[in-house]
C-alpha positions as CSV (number, residue, x, y, z in Angstrom):
1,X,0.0,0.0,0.0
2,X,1.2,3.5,-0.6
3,X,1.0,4.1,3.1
4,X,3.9,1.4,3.8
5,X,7.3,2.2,4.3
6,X,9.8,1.3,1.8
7,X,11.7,-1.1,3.5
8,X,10.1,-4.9,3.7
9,X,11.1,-8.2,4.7
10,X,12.6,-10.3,2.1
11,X,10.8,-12.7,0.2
12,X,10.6,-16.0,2.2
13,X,9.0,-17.9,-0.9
14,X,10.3,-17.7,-4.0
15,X,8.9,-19.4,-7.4
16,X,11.4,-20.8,-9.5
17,X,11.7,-18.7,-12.7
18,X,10.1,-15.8,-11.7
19,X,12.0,-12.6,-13.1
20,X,12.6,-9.0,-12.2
21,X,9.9,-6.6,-12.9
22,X,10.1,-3.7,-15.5
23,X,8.5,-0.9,-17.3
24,X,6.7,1.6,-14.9
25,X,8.7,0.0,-11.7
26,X,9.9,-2.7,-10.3
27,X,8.6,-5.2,-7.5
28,X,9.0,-3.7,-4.6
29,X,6.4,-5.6,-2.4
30,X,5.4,-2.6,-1.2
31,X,1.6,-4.0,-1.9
32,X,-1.7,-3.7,0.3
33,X,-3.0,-6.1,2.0
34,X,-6.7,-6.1,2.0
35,X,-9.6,-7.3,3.3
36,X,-13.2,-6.3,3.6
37,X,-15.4,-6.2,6.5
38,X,-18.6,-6.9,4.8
39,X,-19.3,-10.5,3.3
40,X,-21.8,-10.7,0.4
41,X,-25.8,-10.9,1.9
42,X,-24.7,-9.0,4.8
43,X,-27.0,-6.2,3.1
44,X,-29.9,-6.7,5.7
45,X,-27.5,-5.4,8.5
46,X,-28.6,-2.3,10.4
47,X,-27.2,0.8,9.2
48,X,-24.4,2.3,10.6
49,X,-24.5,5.8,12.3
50,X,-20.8,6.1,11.7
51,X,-17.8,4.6,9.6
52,X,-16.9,1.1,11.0
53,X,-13.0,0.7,11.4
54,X,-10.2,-1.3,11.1
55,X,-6.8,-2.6,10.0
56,X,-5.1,-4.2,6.8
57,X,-1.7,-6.4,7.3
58,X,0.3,-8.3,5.1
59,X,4.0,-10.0,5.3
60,X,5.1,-6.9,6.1
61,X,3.5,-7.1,9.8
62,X,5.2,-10.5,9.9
63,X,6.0,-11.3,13.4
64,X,4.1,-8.1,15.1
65,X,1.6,-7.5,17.6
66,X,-1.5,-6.6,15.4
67,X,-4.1,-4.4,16.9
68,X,-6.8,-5.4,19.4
69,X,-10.6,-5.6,18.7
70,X,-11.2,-3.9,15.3
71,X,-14.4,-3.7,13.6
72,X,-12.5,-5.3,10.6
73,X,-9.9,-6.9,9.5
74,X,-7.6,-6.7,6.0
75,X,-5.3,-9.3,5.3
76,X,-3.2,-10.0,2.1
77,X,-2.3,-13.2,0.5
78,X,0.7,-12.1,-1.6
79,X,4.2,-11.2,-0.5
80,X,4.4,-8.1,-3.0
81,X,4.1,-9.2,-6.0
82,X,2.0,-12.0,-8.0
83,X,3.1,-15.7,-7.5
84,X,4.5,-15.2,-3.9
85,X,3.2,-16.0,-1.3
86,X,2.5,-14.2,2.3
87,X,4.2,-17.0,4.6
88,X,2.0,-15.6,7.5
89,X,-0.8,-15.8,5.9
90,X,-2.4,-18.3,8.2
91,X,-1.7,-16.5,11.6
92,X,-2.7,-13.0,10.3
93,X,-6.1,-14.8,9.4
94,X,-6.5,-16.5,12.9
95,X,-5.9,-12.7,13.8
96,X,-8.5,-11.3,11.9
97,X,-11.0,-14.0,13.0
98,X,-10.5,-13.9,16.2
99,X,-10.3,-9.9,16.9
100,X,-13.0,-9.1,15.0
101,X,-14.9,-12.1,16.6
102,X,-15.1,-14.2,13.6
103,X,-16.7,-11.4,11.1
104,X,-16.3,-12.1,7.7
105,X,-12.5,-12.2,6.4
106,X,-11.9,-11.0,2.8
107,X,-8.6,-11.0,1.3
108,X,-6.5,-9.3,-1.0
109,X,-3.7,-10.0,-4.2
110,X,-1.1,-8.3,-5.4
111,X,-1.1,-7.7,-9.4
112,X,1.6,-6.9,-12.2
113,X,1.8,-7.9,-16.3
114,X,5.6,-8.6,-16.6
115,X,4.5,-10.4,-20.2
116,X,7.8,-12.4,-21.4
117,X,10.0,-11.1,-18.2
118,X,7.9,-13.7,-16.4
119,X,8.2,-17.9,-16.4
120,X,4.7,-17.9,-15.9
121,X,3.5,-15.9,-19.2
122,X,2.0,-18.2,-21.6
123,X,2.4,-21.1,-18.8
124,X,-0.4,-22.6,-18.9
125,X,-2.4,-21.1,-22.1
126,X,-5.9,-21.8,-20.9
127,X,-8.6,-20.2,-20.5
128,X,-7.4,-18.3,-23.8
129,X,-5.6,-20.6,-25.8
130,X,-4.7,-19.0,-28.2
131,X,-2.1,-16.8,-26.2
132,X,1.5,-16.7,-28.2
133,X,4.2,-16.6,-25.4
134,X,6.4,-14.7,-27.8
135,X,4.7,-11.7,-27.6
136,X,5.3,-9.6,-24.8
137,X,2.0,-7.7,-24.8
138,X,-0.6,-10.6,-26.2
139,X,-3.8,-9.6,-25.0
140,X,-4.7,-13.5,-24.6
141,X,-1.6,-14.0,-22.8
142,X,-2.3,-10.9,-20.3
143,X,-5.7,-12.0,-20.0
144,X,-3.9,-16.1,-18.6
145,X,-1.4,-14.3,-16.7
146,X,-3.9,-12.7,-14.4
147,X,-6.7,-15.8,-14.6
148,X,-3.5,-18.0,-13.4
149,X,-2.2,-15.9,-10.6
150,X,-5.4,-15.6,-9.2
151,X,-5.6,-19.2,-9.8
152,X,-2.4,-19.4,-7.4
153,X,-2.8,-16.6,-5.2
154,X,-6.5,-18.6,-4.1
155,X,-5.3,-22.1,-3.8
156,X,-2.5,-20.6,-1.4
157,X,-5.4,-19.2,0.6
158,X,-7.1,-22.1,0.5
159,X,-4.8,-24.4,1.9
160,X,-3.2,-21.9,5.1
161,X,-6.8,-20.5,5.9
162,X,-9.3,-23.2,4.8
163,X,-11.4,-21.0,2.5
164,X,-10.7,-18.7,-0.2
165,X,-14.5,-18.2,-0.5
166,X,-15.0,-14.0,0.8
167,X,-14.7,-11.3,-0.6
168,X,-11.2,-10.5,-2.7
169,X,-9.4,-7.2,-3.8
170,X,-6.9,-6.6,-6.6
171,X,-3.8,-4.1,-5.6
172,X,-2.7,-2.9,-8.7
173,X,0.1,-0.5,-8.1
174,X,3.2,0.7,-10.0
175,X,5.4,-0.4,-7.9
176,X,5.1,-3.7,-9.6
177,X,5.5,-4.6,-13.6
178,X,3.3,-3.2,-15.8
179,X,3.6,-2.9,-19.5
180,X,3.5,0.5,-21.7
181,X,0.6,-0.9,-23.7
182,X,-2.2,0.2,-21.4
183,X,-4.9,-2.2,-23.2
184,X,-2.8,-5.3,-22.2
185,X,-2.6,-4.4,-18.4
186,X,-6.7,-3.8,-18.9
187,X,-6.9,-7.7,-19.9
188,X,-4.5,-8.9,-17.0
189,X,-6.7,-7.8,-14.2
190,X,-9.7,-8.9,-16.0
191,X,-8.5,-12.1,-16.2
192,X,-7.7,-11.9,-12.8
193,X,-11.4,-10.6,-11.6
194,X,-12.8,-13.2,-13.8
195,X,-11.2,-15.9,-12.0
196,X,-11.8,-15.0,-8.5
197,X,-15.2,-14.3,-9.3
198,X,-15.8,-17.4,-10.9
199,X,-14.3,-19.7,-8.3
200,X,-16.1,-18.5,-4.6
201,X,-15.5,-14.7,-4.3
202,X,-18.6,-12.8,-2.8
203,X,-17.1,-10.1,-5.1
204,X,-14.0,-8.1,-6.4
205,X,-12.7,-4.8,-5.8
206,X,-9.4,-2.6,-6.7
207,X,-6.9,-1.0,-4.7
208,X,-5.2,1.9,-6.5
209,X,-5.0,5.7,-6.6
210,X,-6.5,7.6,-9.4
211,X,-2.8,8.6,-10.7
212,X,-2.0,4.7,-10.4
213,X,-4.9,3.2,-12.4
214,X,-4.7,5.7,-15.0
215,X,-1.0,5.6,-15.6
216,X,-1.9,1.4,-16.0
217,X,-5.2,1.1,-17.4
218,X,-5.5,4.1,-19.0
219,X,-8.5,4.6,-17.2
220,X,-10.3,1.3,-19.0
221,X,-13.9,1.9,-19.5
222,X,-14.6,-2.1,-18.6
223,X,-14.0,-1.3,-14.3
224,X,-16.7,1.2,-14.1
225,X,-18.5,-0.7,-11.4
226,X,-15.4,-2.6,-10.1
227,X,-15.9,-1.2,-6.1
228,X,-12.5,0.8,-4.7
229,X,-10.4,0.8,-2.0
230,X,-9.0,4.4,-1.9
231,X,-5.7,5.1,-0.3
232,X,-4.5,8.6,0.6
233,X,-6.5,10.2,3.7
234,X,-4.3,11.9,6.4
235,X,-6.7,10.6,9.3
236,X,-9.6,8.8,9.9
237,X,-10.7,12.0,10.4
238,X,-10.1,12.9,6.8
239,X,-11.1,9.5,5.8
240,X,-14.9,9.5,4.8
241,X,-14.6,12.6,2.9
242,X,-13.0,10.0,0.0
243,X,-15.7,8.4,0.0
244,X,-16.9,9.4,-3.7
245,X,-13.3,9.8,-4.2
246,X,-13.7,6.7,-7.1
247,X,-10.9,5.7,-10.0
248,X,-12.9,3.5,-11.4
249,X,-16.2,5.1,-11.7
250,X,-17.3,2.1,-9.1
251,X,-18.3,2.3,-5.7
252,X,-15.7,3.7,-2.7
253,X,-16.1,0.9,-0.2
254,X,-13.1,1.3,1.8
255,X,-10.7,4.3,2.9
256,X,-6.9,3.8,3.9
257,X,-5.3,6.2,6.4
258,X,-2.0,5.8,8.2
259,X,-2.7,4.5,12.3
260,X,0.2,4.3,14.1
261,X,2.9,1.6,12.7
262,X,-0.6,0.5,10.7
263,X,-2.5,1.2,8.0
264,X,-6.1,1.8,8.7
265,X,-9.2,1.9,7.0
266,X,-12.9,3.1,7.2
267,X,-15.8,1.2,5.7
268,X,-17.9,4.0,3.7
């Protein structure tokens, strides 16, 4: 998340072949972690008479004391960058469960299109098979890159938490890979949402800032009801007046703010 600070713990799980990232950054692993307070058919609850609030972590809270009793919790599966995994995963989910007193535990990926930088691109060619692995920005290709990391990035949920079955967020940020050809990067996260929402997510939302999304999407015209997560508020003070501070066109569902040695967010 933009929040973090630069520094991170090194990768503890590294997947063999997996190259260095390029074009508007490099991994960094600098990603959110996130995770939504709200499970699908929760809609009946009784309206809140102010913002609920709560924390996101991620590999890099590894090891720390997390905070005590929020409303919500936001935990990421990824360790920075797609196709790695967050080796505390499973405790930061027990964490979540058991401080918010078992609400609803969503979860988050990190996203990139490194096209032929990557052992995975082309690898496997399914559901578009008609991806060519030679070219770097093949919109088949970006379209399997992102179906298959979900694809990873869920059955590594799966088995540390028991369910990958909630609601899931994309953080698409350029401190990862991206390539120049906007159009391609578009087709990547689709593939990505496709996935997750056809194998258990409740639904699937976006982490970015407005600067962000543009510089990688080009402002796509396919996300314009893709629900946000908005980074950037001072306090949660300032934090609900981002609340129709959308990217994407989509709803605002959550605001980050920094809270201490945490990020925090408000549900809007």
């Amino acid at each position: 998340m933009t929040s973090r600070p630069p520094s991170h713990p090194a990768v503890r799980r590294r997947n063999a072949g997996a190259l260095p990232l390029r074009v508007l950054g490099r991994a960094a692993g600098a990603a959110a972690a996130v995770l939504l307070l709200a499970a699908a058919g929760n809609a009946a609850a009784a309206p809140r008479t102010a913002a609920a609030s709560g924390y996101d972590v991620s590999y890099p809270q590894c090891g720390r004391t997390l905070p005590r009793t929020p409303s919500f919790a936001i935990v990421g599966v990824s360790d920075g960058r797609p196709w790695y995994d967050n080796p505390c995963l499973a405790s930061e989910y027990t964490w979540a469960k058991t401080s918010t007193s078992g609400r609803p535990v969503a979860f988050y990926m990190n996203t990139a299109n490194p096209g032929t930088l990557s052992s995975h691109w082309g690898r496997p060619a399914i559901p578009k098979t008609d991806c060519n692995p030679l070219m770097s920005d093949d919109f088949s290709c970006a379209y399997d890159y992102g179906w298959n990391a979900a694809a990873e990035a869920m059955a590594w949920t799966s088995s540390q938490t028991g369910t990958a079955s909630s609601q899931w967020w994309l953080d698409v940020e350029t401190a990862n890979s991206w390539s120049s050809n906007t159009a391609s990067n578009a087709a990547d996260l689709q593939g990505s949402i496709d996935y997750l929402a056809q194998h258990g997510a409740t639904s699937v939302g976006v982490y970015s800032t407005a600067s962000q999304w543009n510089a990688i999407t080009g402002s796509a015209p396919g996300f314009t009801t893709t629900p946000n997560w908005v980074p950037g508020a001072s306090s949660a003070k300032q934090a609900p007046t981002l609340c129709g501070a959308s990217f994407t066109g989509g709803p605002v569902q959550l605001v980050q703010y920094p809270a201490g040695k945490f990020d925090g967010d408000i549900a809007c």
